[in-house]
N, C-alpha and C positions, 0 to 999 in steps of 0.2 A: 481461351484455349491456346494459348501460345506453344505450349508442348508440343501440341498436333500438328500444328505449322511447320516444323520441320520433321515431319514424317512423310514418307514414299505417299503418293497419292492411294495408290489401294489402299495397306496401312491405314490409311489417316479415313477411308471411304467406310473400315472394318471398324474401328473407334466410333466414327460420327454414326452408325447404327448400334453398335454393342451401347454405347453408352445411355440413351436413354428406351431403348429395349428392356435392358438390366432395370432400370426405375421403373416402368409401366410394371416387367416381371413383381418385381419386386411388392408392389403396391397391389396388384392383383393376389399377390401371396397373403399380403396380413385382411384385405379382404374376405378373399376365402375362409381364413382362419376365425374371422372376426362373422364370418357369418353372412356378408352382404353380398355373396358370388351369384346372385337366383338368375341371373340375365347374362349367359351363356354367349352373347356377340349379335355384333351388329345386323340390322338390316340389309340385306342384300338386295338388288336390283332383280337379282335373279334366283331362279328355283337350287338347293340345294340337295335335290332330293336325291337318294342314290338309287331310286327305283329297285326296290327289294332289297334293300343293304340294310343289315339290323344296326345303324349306329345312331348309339344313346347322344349323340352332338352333331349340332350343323358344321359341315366340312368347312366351310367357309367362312370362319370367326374370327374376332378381335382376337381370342385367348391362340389359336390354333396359327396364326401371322405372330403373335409373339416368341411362341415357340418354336418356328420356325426360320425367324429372326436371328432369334437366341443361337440355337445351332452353328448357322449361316457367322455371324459374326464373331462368335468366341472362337469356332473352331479357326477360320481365317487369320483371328487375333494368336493364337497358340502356335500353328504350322509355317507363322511366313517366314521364317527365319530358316525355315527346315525346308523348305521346297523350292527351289529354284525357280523349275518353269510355274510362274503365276497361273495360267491356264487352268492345272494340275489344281492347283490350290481351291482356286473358284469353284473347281468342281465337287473336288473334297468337301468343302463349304458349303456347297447346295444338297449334296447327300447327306450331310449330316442335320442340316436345316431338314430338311423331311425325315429322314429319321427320327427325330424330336416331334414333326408330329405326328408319329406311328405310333410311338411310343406312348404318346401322352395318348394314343385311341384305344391303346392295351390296358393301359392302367385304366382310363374310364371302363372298360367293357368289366374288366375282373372286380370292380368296386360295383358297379351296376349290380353285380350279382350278387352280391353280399344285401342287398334289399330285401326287405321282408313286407308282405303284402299283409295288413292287419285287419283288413275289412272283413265284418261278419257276412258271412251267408248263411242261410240255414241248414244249406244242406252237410255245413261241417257236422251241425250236432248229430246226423246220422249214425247210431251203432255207438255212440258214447254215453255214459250214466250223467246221472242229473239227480238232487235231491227233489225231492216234494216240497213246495216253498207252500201252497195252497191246498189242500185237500183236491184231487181228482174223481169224479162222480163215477160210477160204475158203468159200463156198457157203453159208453159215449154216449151218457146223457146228459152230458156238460162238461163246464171247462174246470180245471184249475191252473193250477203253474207251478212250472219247476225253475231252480237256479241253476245253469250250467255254465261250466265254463270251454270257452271256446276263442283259443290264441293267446292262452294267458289273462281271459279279462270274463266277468257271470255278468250273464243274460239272462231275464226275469222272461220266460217265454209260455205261451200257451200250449196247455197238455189234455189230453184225454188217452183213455184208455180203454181195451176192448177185452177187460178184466173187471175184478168185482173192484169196488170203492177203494184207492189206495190214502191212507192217512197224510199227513204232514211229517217230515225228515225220513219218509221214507226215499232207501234208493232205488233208483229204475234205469233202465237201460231206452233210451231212443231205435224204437225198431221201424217206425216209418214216417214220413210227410205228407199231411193232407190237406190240399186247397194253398201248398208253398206257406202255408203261416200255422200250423198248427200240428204240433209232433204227437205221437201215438206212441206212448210206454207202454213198456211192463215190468212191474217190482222182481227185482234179482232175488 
């Protein structure tokens, strides 16, 4: 790194952190991309919790120190030429270094939401139709089953009804839940 060697010590302080900052960046990027991001940062010594703060990431992470980093020494790398009193600069530098990870907790929180919770409950198939997959016996004196569908995906579920005998491909409408496992049509 002989280059460095003749630059202003700050300078040269701003380099020796932007430089392998930019590589960890960098490398945590084509990870991400690649799929292998699931471990969100290091162990801490200490609690991160923000006691009632909804954030979807520990404040305190490897990913959130590079960002932070990053800020800190590019923006330092870009303005020293432009700012006289160093002071001025350092600070610029630090607020931008946080800035970056503010930023990077706005883009988590607005992707967070973009989540979609796909898990069945039963109580979606309430007030939606279903066909008849099994004959349903009259008066709930037994069971059959219907197909419905519920989040984009059919569920083979147990049905009675409190009507006369409904056949097979008939439709029905889910009007109640009884015992949380067992829905109660009636043909439309």
């Amino acid at each position: 790194m002989e280059i460095l060697d003749n630059l202003d010590p700050l300078l040269r302080a701003f380099w020796f952190v932007a430089i392998p900052t930019s590589l960890i960046f960098l490398i945590q990027t084509i990870m991400t991309f690649l799929g292998a991001d699931s471990y969100d940062g290091l162990e801490a010594d200490f609690t991160s919790d923000l006691s009632g703060a909804d954030a979807p990431f520990q404040l305190f992470s490897l990913r959130n120190l590079i960002n932070f980093l990053l800020g800190f020494s590019w923006t330092g790398i870009a303005f020293y030429e432009t700012f006289e009193n160093k002071m001025l600069l350092v600070g610029l530098a630090l607020f931008i270094g946080v800035l970056f990870v503010y930023l990077f907790l706005i883009i988590i929180r607005q992707v967070s939401k973009l989540a979609e919770d796909n898990s069945f409950r039963i109580t979606y198939t309430l007030h939606k139709t279903a066909e008849v997959y099994t004959p349903i016996p009259a008066q709930k004196s037994g069971k059959g089953k219907i197909m419905i569908s519920v989040n984009g995906s059919f569920h083979e579920l147990d049905a009675m009804t409190e009507q006369d005998r409904i056949p097979s491909g008939t439709v029905v409408k889910v009007i109640k839940i009884e015992n949380n496992n067992v829905l109660i049509v009636e043909s439309l």
